[in-house]
C-alpha positions as CSV (number, residue, x, y, z in Angstrom):
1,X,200.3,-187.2,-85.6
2,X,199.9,-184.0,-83.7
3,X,196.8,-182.4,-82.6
4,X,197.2,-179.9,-85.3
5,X,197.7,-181.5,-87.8
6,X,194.6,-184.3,-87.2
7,X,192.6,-181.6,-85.8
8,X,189.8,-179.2,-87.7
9,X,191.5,-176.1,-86.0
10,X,193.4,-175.6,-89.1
11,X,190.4,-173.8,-90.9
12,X,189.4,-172.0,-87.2
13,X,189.6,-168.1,-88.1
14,X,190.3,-168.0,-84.8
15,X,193.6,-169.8,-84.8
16,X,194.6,-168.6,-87.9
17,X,194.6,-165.0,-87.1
18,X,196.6,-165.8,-83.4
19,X,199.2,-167.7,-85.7
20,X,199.6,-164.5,-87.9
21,X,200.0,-162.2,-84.3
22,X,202.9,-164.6,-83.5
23,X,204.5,-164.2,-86.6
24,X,204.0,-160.4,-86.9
25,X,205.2,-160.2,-83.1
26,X,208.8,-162.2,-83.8
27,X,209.0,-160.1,-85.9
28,X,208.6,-157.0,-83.9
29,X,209.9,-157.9,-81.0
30,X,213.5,-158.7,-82.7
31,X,213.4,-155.0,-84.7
32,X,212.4,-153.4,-81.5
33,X,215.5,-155.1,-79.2
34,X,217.7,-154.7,-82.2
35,X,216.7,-150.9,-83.0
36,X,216.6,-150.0,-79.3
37,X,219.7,-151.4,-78.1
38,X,221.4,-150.0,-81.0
39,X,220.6,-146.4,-80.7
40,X,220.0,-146.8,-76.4
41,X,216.2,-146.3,-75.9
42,X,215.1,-147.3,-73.2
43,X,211.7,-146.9,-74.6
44,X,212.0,-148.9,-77.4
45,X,213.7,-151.7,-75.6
46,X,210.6,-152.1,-73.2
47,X,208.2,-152.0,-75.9
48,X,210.2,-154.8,-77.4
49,X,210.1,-156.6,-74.1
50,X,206.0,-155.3,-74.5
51,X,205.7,-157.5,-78.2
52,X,207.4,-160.5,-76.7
53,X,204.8,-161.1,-74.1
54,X,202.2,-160.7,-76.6
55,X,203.8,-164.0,-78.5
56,X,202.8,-165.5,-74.6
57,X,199.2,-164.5,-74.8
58,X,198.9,-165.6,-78.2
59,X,200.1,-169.0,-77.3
60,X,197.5,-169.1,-74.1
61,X,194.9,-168.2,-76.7
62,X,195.8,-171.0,-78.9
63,X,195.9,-173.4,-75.8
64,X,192.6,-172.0,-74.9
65,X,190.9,-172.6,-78.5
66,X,192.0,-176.3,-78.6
67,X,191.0,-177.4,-75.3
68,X,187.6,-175.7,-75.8
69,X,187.0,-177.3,-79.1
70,X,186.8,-180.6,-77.5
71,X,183.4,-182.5,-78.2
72,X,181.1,-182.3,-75.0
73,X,181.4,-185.7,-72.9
74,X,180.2,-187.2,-69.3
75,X,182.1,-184.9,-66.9
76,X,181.7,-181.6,-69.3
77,X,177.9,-182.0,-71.0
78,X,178.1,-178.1,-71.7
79,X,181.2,-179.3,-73.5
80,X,184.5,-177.1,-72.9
81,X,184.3,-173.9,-74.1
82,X,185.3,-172.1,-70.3
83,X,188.4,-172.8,-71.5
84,X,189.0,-170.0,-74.3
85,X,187.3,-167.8,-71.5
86,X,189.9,-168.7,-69.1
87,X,192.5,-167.9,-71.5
88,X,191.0,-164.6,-72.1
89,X,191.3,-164.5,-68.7
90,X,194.7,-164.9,-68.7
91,X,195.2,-162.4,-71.5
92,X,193.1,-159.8,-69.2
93,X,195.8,-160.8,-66.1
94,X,198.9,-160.0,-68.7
95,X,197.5,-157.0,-70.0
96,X,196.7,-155.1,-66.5
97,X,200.1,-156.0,-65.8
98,X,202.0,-154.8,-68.8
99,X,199.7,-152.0,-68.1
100,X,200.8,-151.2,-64.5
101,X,204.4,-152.0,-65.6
102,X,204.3,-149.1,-68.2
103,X,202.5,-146.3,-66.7
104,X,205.1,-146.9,-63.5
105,X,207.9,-147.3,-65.2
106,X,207.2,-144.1,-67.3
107,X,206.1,-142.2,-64.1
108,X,209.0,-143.3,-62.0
109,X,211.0,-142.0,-64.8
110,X,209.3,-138.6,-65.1
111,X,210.0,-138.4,-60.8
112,X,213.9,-138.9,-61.8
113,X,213.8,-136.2,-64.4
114,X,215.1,-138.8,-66.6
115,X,215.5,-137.6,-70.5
116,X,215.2,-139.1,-73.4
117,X,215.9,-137.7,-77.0
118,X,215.8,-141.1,-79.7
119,X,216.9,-140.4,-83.0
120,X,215.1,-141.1,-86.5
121,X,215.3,-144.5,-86.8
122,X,212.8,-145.2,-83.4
123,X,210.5,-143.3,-85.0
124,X,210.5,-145.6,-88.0
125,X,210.3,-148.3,-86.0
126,X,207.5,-147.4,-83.8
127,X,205.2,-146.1,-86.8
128,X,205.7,-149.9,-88.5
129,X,204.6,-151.1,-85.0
130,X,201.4,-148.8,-84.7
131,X,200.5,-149.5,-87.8
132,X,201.1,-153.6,-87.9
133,X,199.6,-154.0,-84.8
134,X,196.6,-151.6,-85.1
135,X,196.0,-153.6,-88.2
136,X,196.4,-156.9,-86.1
137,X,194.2,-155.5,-83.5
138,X,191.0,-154.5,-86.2
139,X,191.2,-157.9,-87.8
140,X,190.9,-160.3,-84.6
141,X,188.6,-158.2,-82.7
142,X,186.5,-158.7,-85.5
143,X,187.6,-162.3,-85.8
144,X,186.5,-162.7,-81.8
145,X,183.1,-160.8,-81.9
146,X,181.8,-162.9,-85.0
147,X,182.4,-166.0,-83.2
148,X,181.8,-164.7,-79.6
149,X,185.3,-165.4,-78.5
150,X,186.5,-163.6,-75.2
151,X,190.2,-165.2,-75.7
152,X,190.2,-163.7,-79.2
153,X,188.7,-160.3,-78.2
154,X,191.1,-160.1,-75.0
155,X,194.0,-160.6,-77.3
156,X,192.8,-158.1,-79.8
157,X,193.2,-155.7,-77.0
158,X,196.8,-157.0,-76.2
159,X,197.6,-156.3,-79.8
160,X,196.2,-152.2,-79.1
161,X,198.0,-152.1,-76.3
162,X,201.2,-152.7,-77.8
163,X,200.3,-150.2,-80.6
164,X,199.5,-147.5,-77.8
165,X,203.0,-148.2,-76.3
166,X,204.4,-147.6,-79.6
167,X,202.1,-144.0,-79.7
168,X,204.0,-143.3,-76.2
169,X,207.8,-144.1,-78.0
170,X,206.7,-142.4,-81.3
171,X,205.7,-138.8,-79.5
172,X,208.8,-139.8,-77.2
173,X,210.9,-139.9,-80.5
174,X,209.3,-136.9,-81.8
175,X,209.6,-134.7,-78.7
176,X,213.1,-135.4,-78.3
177,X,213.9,-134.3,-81.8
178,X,212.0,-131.3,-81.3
179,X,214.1,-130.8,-77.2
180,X,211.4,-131.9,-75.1
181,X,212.8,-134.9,-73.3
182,X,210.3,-135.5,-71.1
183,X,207.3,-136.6,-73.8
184,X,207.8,-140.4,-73.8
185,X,207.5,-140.3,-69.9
186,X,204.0,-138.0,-69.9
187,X,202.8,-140.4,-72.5
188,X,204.0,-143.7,-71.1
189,X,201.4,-143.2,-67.9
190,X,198.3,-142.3,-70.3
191,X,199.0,-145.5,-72.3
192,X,199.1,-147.2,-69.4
193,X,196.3,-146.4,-67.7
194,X,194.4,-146.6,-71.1
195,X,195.5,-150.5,-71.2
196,X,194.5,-150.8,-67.6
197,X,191.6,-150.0,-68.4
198,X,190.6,-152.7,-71.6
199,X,192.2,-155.4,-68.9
200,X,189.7,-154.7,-66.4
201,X,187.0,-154.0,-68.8
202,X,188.1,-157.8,-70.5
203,X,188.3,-159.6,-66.7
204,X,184.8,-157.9,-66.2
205,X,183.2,-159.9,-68.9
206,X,185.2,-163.0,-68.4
207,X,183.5,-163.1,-64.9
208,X,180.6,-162.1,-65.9
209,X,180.2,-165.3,-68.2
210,X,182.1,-167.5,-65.0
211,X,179.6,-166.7,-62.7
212,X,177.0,-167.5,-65.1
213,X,175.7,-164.0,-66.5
214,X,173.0,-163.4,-68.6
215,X,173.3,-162.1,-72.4
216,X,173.3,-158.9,-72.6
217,X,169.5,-156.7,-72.7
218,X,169.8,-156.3,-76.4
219,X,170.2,-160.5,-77.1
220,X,167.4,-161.4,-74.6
221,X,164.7,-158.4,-76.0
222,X,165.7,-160.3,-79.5
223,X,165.1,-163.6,-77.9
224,X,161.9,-162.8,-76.6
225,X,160.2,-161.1,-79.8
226,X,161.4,-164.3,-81.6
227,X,159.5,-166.5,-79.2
228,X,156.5,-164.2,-79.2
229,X,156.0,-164.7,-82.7
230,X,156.4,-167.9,-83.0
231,X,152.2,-169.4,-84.2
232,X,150.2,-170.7,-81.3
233,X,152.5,-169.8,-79.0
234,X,150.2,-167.9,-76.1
235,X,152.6,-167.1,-73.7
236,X,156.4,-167.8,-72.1
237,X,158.6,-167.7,-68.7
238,X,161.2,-168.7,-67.0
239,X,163.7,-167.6,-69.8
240,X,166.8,-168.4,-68.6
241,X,170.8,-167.5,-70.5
242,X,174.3,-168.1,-70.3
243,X,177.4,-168.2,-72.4
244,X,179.7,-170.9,-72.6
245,X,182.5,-170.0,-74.3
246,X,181.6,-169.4,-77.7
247,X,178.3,-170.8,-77.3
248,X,174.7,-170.2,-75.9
249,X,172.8,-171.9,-73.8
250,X,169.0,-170.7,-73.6
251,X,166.1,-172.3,-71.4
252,X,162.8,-171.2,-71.4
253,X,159.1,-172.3,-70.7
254,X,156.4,-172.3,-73.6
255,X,153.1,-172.0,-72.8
256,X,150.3,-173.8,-75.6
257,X,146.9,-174.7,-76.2
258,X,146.1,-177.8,-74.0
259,X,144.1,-179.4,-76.3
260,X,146.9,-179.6,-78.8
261,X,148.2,-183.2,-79.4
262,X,152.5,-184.0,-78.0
263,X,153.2,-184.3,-81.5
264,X,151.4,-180.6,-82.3
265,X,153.5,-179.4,-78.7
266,X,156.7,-180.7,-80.1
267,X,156.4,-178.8,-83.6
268,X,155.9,-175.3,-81.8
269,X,158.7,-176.2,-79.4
270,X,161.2,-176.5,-82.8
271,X,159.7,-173.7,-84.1
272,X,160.7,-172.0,-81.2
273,X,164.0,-173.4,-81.4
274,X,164.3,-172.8,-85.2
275,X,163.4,-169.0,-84.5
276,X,165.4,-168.7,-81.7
277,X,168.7,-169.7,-83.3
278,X,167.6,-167.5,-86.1
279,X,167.7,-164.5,-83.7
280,X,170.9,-165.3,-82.3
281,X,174.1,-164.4,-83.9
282,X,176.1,-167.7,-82.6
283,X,175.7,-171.1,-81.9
284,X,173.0,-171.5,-79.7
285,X,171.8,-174.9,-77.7
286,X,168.0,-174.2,-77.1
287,X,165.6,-175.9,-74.5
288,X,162.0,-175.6,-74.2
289,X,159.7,-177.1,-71.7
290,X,155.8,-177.4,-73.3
291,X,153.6,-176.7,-70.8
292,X,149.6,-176.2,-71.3
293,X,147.9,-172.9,-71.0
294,X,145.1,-173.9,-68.4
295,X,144.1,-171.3,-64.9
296,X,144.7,-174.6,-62.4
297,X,148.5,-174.3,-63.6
298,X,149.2,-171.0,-63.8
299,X,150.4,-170.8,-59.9
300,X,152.5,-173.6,-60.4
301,X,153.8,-172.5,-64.0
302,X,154.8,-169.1,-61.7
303,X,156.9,-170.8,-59.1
């Protein structure tokens, strides 16, 4: 039996909106190649080429998903979420790419004086592309920030970015109805410097989470009026973060009453953990360290 089919990925949102982008991309990709070749843009052929790697990412980011959705074991007690990060790492890699492929191919182009004047049925096609895959794109970027996915929310970008390349053939198309023949080259460079720019902005947080950043200022000010509020809880340090795929990992020192009994210390420390998951809007793994609020600790609670 395959791992799909004896696996619990079937009901992942996840997975299930990546298999919808491959099936909306075969389709796309064969109505762009046919539709280009057949009426000789250029344009249109590349952004074909452009929907066909997106079938690539799709199937990293499915890769990605069932590796990290393996239980945690001896050699990986955080478990093995990096890899969905490394496959929106991936994504990130493809997209600067595609992005640097477009905006040069478009400018070297322009530097040829090359003209292009598509007829009617390119600008069909490439309004059904900007509107399939701007839909794709709304539905898993949503998909990747409910479950904290940077695979998902690198691929969401990857669907944009094909729906920005359609933009550049549709006001191509429409220029070169109107006699302008240079509109799908001008175009071409500001698409793909704008997907440039979501694949560096995607490899920033994907390194930020490798080299074991912190959550972001809003998550850790949420964090920390949870914890304050928490009863007979006097103070807190050494609050320490990090994301693990589509998980969190929180650390964090609790200072008590000493005279409370272990048993009292260990209900305030799952009320702190109860109140921090409550803050949090994923899965979080919580650790607190008891420690007693007396004046002969306090330098050593510091270090």
């Amino acid at each position: 039996m395959s791992w799909w089919a004896r696996s619990s990925l079937r009901s992942d949102p996840g997975v299930r909106v990546t298999l919808l982008g491959i099936v909306v991309n075969i389709a796309l990709s064969a109505v762009k190649l046919l539709v280009g070749l057949f009426t000789g843009s250029l344009a249109l052929v590349a952004d074909g080429i452009h929907s066909s790697s997106d079938m690539a990412t799709d199937l990293a980011v499915l890769g990605g998903i069932h590796l990290s959705s393996r239980p945690a074991d001896s050699g990986h007690p955080y478990g093995h979420g990096r890899y969905e990060t490394l496959a929106g790492g991936i994504v990130a890699g493809v997209l600067i790419l595609v992005g640097l492929y477009i905006a040069w191919d478009a400018g070297f182009a322009l530097y040829r004086h090359v003209e292009t004047y598509p007829g009617i049925p390119v600008v069909v096609t490439a309004i059904a592309s900007i509107l399939a895959k701007e839909w794709l794109y709304r539905r898993t970027i949503r998909i990747g920030r409910e479950v904290g996915s940077a695979a998902l929310t690198a691929n969401a970008w990857h669907h944009r970015s094909d729906a920005l390349s359609s933009v550049a053939v549709l006001l191509g198309g429409i220029a070169g109805l109107l006699g302008w023949g240079h509109a799908d080259q001008v175009a071409g460079i500001i698409v793909g410097g704008m997907i440039l720019l979501a694949g560096g902005r995607t490899v920033r947080d994907v390194l930020h989470e490798l080299v074991e950043g912190a959550l972001s200022d809003q998550e850790i000010a949420a964090i920390q009026a949870a914890v304050s509020a928490v009863p007979r809880v006097k103070d807190w340090h050494q609050l320490r973060t990090r994301r693990v795929g589509r998980e969190t990992f929180i650390e964090l020192h609790v200072l008590v009453d000493p005279g409370l009994s272990l048993l009292q210390g260990h209900r305030i420390s799952m009320q702190v953990e109860d109140a921090v998951r409550t803050a949090s809007a994923r899965p979080v793994n919580v650790m607190v360290h008891i420690e007693p609020d007396t004046p002969d600790l306090a330098s050593h609670n510091e270090s």
